[in-house]
PASEBA-1860 file (N, C-alpha, C; in nm, 3 decimals):
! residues 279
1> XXXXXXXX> 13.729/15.424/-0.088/13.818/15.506/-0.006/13.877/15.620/-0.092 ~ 13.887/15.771/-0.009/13.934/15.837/-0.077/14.091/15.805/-0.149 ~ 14.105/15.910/-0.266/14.257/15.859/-0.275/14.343/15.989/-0.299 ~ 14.439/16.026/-0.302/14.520/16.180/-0.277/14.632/16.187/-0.348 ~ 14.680/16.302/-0.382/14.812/16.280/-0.465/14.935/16.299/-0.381 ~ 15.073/16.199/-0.406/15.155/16.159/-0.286/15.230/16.283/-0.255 ~ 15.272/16.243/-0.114/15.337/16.353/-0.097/15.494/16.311/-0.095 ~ 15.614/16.365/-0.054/15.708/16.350/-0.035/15.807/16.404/0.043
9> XXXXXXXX> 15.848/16.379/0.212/15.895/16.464/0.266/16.049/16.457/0.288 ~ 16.080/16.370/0.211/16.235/16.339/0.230/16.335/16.491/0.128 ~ 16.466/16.438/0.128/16.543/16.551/0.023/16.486/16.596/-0.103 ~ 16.510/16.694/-0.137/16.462/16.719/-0.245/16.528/16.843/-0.286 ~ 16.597/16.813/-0.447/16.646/16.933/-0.467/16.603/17.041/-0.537 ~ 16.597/17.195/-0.470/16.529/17.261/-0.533/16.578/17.416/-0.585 ~ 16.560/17.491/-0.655/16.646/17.641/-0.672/16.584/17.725/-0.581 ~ 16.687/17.740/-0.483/16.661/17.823/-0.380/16.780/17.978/-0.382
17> XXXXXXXX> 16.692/18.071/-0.364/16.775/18.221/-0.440/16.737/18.230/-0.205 ~ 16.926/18.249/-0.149/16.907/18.233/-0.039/16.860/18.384/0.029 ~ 16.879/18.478/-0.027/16.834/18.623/-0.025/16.699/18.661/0.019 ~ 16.639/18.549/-0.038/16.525/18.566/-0.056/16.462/18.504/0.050 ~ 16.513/18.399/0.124/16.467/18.286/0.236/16.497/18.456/0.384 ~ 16.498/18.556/0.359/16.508/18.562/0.455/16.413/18.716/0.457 ~ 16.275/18.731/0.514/16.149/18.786/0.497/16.133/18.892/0.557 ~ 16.072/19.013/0.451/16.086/19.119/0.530/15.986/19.144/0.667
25> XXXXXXXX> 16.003/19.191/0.770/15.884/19.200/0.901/15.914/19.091/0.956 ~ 16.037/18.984/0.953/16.063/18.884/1.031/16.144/18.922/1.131 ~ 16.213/18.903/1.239/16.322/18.844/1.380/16.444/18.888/1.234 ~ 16.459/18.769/1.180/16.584/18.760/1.104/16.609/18.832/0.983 ~ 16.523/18.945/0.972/16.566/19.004/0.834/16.604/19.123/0.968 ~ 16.545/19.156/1.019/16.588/19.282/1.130/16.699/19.209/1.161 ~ 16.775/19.101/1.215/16.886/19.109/1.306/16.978/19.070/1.156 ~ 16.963/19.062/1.037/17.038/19.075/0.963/17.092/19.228/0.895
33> XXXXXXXX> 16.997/19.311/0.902/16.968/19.454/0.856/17.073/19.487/0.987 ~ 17.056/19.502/1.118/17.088/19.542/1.225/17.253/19.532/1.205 ~ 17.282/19.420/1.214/17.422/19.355/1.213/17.455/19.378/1.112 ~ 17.429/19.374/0.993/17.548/19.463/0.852/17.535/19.605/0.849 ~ 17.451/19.673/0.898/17.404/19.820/0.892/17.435/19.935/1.056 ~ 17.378/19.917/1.170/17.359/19.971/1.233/17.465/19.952/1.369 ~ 17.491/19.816/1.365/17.606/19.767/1.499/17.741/19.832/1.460 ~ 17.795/19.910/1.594/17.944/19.880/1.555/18.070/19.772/1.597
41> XXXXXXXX> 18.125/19.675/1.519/18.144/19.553/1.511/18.298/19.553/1.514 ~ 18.370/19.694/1.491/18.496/19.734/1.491/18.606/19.664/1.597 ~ 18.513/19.628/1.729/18.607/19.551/1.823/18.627/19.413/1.804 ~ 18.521/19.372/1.692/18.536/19.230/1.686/18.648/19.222/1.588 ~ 18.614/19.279/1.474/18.735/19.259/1.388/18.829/19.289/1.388 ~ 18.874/19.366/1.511/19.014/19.397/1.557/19.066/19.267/1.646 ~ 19.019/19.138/1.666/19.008/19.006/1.724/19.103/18.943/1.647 ~ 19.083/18.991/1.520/19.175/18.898/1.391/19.287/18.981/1.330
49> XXXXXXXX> 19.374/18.906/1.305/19.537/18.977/1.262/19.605/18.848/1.171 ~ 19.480/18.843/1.066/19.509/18.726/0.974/19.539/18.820/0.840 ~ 19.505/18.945/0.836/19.512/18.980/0.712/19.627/18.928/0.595 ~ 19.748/18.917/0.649/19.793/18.903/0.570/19.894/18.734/0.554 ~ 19.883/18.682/0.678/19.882/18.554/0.667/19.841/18.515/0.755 ~ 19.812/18.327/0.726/19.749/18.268/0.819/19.586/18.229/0.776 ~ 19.537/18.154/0.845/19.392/18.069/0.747/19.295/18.224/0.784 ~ 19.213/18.215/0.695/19.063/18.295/0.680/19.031/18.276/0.801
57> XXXXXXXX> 18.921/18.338/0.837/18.807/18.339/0.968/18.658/18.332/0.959 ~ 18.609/18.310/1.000/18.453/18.344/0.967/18.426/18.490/1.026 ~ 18.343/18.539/0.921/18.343/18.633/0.977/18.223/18.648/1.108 ~ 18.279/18.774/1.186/18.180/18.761/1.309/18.048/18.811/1.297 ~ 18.031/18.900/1.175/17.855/18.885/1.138/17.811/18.823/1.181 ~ 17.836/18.746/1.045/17.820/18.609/1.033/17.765/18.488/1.174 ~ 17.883/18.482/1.259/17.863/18.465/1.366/17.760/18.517/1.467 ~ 17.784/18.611/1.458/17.695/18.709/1.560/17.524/18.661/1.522
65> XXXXXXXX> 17.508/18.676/1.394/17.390/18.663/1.326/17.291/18.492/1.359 ~ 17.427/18.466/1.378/17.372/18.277/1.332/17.356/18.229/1.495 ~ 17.423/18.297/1.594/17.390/18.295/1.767/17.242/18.352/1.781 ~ 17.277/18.447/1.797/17.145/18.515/1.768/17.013/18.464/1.761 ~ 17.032/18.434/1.608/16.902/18.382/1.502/16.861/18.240/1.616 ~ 16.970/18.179/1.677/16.979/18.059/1.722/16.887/18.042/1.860 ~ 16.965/18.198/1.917/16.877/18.178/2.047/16.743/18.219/2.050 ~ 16.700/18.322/1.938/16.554/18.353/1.948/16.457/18.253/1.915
73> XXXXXXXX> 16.560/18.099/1.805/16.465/18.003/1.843/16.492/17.897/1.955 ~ 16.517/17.931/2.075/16.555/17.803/2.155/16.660/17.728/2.152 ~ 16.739/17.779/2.075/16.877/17.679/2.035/17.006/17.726/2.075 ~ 17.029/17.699/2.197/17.169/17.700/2.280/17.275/17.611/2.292 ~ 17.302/17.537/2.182/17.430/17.428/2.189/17.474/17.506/2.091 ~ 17.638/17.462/2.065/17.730/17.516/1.947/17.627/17.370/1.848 ~ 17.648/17.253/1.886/17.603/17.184/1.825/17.513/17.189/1.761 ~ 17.420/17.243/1.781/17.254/17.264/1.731/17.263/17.391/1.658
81> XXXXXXXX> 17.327/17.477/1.669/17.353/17.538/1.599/17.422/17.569/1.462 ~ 17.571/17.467/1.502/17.608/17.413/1.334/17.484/17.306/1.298 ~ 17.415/17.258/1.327/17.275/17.174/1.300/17.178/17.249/1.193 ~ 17.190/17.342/1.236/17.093/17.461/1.188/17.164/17.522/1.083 ~ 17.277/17.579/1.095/17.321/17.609/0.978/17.385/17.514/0.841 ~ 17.350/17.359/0.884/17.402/17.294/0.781/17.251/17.203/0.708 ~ 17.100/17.258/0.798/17.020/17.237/0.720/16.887/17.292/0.722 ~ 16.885/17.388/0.780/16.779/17.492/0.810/16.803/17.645/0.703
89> XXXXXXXX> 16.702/17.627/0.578/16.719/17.739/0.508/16.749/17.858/0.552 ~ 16.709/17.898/0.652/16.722/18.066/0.728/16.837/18.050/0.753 ~ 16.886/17.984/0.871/17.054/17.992/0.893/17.153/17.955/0.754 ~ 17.115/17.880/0.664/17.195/17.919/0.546/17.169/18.004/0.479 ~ 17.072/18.075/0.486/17.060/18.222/0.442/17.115/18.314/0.485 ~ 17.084/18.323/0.572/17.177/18.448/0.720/17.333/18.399/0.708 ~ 17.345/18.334/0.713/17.533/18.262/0.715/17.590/18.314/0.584 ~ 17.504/18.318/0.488/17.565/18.278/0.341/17.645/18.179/0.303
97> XXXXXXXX> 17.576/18.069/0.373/17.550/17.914/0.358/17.737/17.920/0.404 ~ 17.777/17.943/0.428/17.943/17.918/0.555/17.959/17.820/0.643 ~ 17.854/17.799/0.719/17.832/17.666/0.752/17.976/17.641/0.863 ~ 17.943/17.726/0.947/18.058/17.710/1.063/18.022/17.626/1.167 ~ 18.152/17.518/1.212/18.161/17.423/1.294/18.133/17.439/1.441 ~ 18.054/17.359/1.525/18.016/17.384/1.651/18.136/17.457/1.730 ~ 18.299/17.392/1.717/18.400/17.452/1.752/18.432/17.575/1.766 ~ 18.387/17.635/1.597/18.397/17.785/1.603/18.296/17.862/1.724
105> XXXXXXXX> 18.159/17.800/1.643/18.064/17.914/1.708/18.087/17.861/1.863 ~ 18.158/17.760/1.932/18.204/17.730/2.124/18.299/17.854/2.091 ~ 18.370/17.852/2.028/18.510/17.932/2.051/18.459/18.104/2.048 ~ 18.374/18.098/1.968/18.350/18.258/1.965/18.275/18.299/2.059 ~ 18.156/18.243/2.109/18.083/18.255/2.204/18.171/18.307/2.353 ~ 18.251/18.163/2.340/18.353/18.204/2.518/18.453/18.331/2.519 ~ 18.514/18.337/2.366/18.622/18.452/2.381/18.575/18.549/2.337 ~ 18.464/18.548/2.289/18.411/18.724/2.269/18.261/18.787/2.350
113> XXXXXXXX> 18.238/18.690/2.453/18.116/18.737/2.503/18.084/18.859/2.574 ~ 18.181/18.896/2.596/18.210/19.070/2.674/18.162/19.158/2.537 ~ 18.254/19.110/2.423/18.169/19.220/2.371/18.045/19.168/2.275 ~ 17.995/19.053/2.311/17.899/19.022/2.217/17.773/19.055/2.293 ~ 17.746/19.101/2.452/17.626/19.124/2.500/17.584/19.242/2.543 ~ 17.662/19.343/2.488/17.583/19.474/2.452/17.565/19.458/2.321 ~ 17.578/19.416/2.240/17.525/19.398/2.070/17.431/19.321/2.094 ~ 17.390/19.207/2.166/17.277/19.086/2.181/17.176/19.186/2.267
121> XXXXXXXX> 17.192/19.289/2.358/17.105/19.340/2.381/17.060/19.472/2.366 ~ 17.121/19.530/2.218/17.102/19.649/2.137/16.956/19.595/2.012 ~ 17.020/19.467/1.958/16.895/19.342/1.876/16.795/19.384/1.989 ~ 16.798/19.334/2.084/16.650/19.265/2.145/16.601/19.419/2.191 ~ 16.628/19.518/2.231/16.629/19.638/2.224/16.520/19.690/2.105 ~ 16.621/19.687/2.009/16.551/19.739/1.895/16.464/19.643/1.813 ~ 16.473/19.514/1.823/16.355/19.403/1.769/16.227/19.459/1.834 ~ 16.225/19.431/1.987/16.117/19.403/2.082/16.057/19.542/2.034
129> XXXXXXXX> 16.100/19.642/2.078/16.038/19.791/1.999/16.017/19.762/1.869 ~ 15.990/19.676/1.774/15.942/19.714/1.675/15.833/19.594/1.705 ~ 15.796/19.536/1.775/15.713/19.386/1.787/15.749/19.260/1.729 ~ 15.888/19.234/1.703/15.938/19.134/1.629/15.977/18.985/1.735 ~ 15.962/19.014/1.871/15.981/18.907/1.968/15.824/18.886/2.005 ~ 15.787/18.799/1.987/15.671/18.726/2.004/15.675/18.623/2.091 ~ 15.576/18.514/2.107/15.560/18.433/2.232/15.632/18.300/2.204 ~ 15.657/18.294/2.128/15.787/18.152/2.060/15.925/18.155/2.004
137> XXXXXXXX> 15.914/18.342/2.030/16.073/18.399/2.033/16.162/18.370/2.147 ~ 16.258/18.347/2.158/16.380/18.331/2.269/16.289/18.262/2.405 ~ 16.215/18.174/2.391/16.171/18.052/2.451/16.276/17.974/2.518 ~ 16.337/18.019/2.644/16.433/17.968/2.707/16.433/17.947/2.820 ~ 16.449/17.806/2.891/16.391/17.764/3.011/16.490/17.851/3.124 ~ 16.403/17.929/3.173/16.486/18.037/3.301/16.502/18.199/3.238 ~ 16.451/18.220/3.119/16.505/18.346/3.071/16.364/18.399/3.065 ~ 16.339/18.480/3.123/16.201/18.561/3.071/16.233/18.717/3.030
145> XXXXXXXX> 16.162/18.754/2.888/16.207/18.900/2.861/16.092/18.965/2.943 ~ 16.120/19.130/2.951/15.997/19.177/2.974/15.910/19.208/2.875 ~ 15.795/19.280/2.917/15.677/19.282/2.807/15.752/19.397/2.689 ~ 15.668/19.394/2.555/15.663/19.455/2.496/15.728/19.620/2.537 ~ 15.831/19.623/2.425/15.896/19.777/2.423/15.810/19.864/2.373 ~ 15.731/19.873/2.279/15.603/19.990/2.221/15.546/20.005/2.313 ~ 15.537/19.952/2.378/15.434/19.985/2.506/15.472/20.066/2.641 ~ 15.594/20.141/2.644/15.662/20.199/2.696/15.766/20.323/2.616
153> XXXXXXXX> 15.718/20.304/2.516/15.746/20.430/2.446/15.729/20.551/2.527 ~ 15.610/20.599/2.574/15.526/20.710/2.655/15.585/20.700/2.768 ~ 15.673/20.606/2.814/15.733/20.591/2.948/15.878/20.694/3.006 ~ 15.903/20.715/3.121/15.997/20.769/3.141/16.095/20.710/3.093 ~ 16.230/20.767/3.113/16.356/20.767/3.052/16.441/20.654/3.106 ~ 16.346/20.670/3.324/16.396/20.542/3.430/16.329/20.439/3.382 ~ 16.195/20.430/3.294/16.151/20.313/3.313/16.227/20.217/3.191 ~ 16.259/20.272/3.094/16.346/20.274/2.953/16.457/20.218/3.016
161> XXXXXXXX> 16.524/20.295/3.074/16.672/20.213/3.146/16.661/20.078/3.231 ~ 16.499/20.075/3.316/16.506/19.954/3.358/16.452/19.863/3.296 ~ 16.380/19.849/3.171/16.364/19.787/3.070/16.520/19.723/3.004 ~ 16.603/19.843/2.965/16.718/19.790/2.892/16.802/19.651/2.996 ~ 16.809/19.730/3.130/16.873/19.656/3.225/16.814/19.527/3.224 ~ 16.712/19.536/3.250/16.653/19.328/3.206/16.668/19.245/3.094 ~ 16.685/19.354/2.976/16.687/19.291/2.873/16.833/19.257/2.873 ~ 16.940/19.306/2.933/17.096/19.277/2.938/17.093/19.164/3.032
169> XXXXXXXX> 17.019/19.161/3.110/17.038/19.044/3.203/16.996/18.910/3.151 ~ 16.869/18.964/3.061/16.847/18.834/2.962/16.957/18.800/2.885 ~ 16.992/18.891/2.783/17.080/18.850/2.749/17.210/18.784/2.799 ~ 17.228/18.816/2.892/17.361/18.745/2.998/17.349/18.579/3.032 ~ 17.194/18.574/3.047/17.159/18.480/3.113/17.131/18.337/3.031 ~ 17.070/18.376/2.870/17.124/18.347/2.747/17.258/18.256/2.701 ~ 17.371/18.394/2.684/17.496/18.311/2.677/17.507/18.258/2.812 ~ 17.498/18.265/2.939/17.591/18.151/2.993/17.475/17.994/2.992
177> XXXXXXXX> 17.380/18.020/2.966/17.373/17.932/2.943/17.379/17.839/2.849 ~ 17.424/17.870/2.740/17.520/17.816/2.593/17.640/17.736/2.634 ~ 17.757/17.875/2.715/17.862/17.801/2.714/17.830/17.737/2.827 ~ 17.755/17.654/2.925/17.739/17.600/3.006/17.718/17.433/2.947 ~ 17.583/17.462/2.849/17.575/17.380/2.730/17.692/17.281/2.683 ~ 17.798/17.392/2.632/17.928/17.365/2.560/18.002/17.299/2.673 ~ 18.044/17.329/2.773/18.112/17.332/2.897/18.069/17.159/2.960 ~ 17.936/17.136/2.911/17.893/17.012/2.992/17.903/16.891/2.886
185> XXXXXXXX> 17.921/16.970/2.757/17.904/16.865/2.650/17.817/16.798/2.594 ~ 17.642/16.869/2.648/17.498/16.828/2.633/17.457/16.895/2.502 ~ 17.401/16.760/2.425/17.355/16.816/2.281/17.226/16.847/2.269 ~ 17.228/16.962/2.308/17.049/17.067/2.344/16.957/16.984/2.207 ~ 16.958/16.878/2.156/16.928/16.834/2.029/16.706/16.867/2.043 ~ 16.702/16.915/1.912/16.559/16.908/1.889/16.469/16.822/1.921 ~ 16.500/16.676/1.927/16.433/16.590/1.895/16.319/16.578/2.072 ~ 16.432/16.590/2.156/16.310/16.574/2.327/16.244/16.692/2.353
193> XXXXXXXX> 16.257/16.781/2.287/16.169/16.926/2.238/16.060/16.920/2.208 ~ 16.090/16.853/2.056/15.983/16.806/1.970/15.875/16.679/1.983 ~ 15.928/16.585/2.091/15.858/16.516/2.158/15.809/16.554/2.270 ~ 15.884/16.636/2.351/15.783/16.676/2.478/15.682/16.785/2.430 ~ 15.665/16.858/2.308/15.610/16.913/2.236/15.467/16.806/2.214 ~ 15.528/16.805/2.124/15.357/16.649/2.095/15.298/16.584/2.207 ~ 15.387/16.486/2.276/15.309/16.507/2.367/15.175/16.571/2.470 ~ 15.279/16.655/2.468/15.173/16.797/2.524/15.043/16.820/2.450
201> XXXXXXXX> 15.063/16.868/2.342/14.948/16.844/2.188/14.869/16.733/2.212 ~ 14.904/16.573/2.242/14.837/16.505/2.245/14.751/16.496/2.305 ~ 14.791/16.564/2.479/14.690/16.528/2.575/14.603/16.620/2.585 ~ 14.671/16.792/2.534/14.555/16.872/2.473/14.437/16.830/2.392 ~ 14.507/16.735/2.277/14.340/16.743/2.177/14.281/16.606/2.205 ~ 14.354/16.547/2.325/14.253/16.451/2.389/14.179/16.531/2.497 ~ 14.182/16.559/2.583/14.079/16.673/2.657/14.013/16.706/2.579 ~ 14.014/16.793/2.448/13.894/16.885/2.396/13.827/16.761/2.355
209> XXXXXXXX> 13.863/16.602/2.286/13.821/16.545/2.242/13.666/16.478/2.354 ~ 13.741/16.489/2.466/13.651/16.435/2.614/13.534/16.535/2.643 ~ 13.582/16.677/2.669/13.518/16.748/2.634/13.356/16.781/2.561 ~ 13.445/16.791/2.429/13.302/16.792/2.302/13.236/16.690/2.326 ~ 13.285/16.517/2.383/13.204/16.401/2.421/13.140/16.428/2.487 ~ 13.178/16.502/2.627/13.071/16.520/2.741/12.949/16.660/2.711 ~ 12.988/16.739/2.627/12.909/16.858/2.566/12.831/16.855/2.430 ~ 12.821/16.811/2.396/12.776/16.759/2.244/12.736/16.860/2.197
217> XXXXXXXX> 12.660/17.024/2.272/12.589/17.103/2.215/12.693/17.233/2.234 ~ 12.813/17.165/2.284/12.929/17.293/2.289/12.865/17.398/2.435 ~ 12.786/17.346/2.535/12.735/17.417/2.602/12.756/17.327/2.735 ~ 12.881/17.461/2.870/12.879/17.450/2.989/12.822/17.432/3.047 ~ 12.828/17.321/3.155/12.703/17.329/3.275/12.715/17.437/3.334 ~ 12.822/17.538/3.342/12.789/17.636/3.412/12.721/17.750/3.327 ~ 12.725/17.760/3.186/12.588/17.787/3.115/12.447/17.733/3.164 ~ 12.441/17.614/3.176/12.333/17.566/3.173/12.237/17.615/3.280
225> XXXXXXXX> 12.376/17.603/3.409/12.283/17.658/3.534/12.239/17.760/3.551 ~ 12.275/17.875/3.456/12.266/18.010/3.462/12.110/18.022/3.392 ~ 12.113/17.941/3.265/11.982/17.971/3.213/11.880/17.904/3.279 ~ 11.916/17.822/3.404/11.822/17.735/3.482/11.753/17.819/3.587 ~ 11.846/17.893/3.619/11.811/18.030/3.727/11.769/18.126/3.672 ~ 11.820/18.141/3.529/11.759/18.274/3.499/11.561/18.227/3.469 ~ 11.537/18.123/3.424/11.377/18.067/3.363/11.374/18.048/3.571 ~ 11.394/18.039/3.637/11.345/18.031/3.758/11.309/18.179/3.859
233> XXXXXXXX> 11.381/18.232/3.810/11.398/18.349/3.847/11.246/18.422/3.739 ~ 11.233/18.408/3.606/11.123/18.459/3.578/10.954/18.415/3.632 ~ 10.950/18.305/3.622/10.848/18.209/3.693/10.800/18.237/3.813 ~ 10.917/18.297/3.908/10.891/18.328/4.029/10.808/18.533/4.064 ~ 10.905/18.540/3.935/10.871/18.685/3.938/10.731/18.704/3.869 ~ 10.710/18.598/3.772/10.550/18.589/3.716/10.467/18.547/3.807 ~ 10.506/18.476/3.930/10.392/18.426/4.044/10.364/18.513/4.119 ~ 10.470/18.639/4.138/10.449/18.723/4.252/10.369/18.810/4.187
241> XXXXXXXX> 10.374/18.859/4.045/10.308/18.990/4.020/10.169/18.926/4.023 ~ 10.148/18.791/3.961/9.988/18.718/3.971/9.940/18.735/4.106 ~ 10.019/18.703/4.193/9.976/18.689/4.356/9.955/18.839/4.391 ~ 10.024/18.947/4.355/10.008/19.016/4.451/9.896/19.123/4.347 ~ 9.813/19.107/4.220/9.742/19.114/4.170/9.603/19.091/4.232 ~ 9.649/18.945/4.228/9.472/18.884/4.310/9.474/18.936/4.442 ~ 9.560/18.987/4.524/9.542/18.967/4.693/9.515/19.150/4.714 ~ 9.580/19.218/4.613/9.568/19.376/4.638/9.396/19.379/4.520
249> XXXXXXXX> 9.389/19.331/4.447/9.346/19.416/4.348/9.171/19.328/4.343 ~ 9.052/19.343/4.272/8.944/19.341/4.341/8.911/19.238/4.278 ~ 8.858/19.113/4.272/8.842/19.021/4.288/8.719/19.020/4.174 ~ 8.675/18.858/4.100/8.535/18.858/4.044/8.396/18.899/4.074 ~ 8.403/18.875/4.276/8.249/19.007/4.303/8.325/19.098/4.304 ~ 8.376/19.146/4.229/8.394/19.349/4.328/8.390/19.388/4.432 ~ 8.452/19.221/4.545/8.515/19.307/4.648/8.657/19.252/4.680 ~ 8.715/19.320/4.800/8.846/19.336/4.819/8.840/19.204/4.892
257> XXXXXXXX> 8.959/19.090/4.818/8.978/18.960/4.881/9.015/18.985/5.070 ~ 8.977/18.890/5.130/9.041/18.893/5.281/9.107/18.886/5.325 ~ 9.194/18.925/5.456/9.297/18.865/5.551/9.447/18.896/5.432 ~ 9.438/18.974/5.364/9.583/18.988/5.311/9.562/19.141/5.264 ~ 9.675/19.211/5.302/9.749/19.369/5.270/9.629/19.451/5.305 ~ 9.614/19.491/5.189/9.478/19.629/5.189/9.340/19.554/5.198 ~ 9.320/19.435/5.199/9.221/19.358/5.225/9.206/19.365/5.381 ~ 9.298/19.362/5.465/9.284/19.380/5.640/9.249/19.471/5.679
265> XXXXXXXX> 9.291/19.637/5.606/9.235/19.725/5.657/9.099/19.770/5.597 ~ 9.045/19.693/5.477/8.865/19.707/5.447/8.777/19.631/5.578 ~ 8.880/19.502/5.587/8.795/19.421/5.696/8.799/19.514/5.861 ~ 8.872/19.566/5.908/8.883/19.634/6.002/8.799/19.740/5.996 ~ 8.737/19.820/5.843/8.673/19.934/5.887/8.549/19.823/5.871 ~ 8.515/19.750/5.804/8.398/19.676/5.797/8.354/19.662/5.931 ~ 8.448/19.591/6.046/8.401/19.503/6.156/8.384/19.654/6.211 ~ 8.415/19.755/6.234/8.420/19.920/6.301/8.280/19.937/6.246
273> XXXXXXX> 8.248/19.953/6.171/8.076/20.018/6.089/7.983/19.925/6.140 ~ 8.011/19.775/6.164/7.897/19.690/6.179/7.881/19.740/6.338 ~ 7.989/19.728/6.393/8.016/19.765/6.543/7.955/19.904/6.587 ~ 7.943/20.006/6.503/7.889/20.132/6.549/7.698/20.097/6.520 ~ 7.732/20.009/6.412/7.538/20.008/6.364/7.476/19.943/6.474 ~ 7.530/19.847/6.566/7.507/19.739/6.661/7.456/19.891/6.740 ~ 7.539/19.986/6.760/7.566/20.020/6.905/7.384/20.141/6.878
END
């Protein structure tokens, strides 16, 4: 029996530079670039009036970043979300490992969502135009984005606005269903995801498995029938040109076979000539 060298998938500690966990041409290096660079965020931090006493805050980057990052993968609980940021490299990257409590990110979600969904749909805006939302991006049961923004570049200015308008409605549709999440107290948890996931997988690569059993040569019966008709279809067309060879064309004596095509009208002048020699 073969033998392999072990693996190990449990903890393991390793030097991780978190800067670096987060890749350029990804979802999350754009909505990190976006959110320290390009958003203006001025209303959020006018939210807080801790400066000079009173506990710290997280900041709403921060926040903003780690919702976000959350929903483009499927992850709409506060819960699953501090989940993510207390062991999913990217969200401790994006966070700068802060590691804020489901409480916060419930609390920020409900009291700042007015102004958090023109910023959630300025991201998906400017992601989707660059091709950064893909088919396992913001995977959310009831939310569908529309197609691709590059692809409407060349488009009018109305079709641009009704593009944005869906994408706000996505986004709307998004948070409430978070704080709905929060509101019901349901822990959106990975795990019946990841099983109704496999699942699915399973009964997929059992089919192909049935499949290749019933095909062995990787070849459709509806291939098959095609090349069955097509060799029938030649055979037939090789009988007719043979047939209509022998019946038009002149025979081993050198004369014109009988009772078929141009053979009827030799016999007709034939029986006419014998008929005049009679007379």
């Amino acid at each position: 029996m073969a033998r392999y060298k072990p693996q190990d998938h449990n903890s393991l500690l390793l030097p991780v530079v978190l800067s670096e966990q987060i890749v350029p041409g990804s979802f999350a290096f754009a909505l990190n670039y976006l959110v320290d660079h390009e958003l203006d965020l001025k209303p959020l931090d006018a939210q807080f009036k801790n400066d000079e006493v009173g506990a710290s805050a997280y900041d709403p980057r921060v926040m903003l970043k780690v919702v976000l990052l959350a929903y483009s993968q499927g992850l709409i609980s506060s819960r699953t979300i501090e989940q993510a940021c207390q062991r999913n490299v990217q969200f401790i990257a994006i966070s700068g490992d802060s590691q804020p409590s489901h409480a916060h990110i419930a609390k920020f979600v409900a009291s700042l969502s007015d102004q958090i969904k023109p910023l959630f749909s300025q991201v998906l805006m400017t992601c989707d135009a660059q091709g950064l939302i893909g088919r396992e991006m913001f995977a959310i049961d009831g939310v569908k984005l529309p197609s691709n923004a590059s692809k409407e570049r060349s488009g009018t200015h109305e079709e641009l606005r009704h593009r944005a308008d869906r994408l706000d409605k996505a986004a709307d549709k998004i948070m409430a269903l978070h704080q709905a999440q929060d509101r019901g107290g349901a822990d959106d948890a990975l795990e019946p995801k990841r099983q109704a996931r496999i699942e699915a997988l399973r009964k997929e690569a059992a089919r192909t498995r049935e499949f290749l059993a019933r095909s062995p040569n990787a070849r459709t019966a509806k291939a098959r029938t095609q090349d069955q008709r097509h060799r029938l279809r030649k055979r037939q067309d090789g009988h007719e040109q043979r047939s209509h060879s022998g019946l038009c064309g002149t025979g081993r004596s050198g004369q014109q076979p009988p009772n078929h095509c141009c053979g009827g009208r030799h016999r007709l002048r034939l029986r006419a000539g014998h008929a005049l020699a009679h007379d």
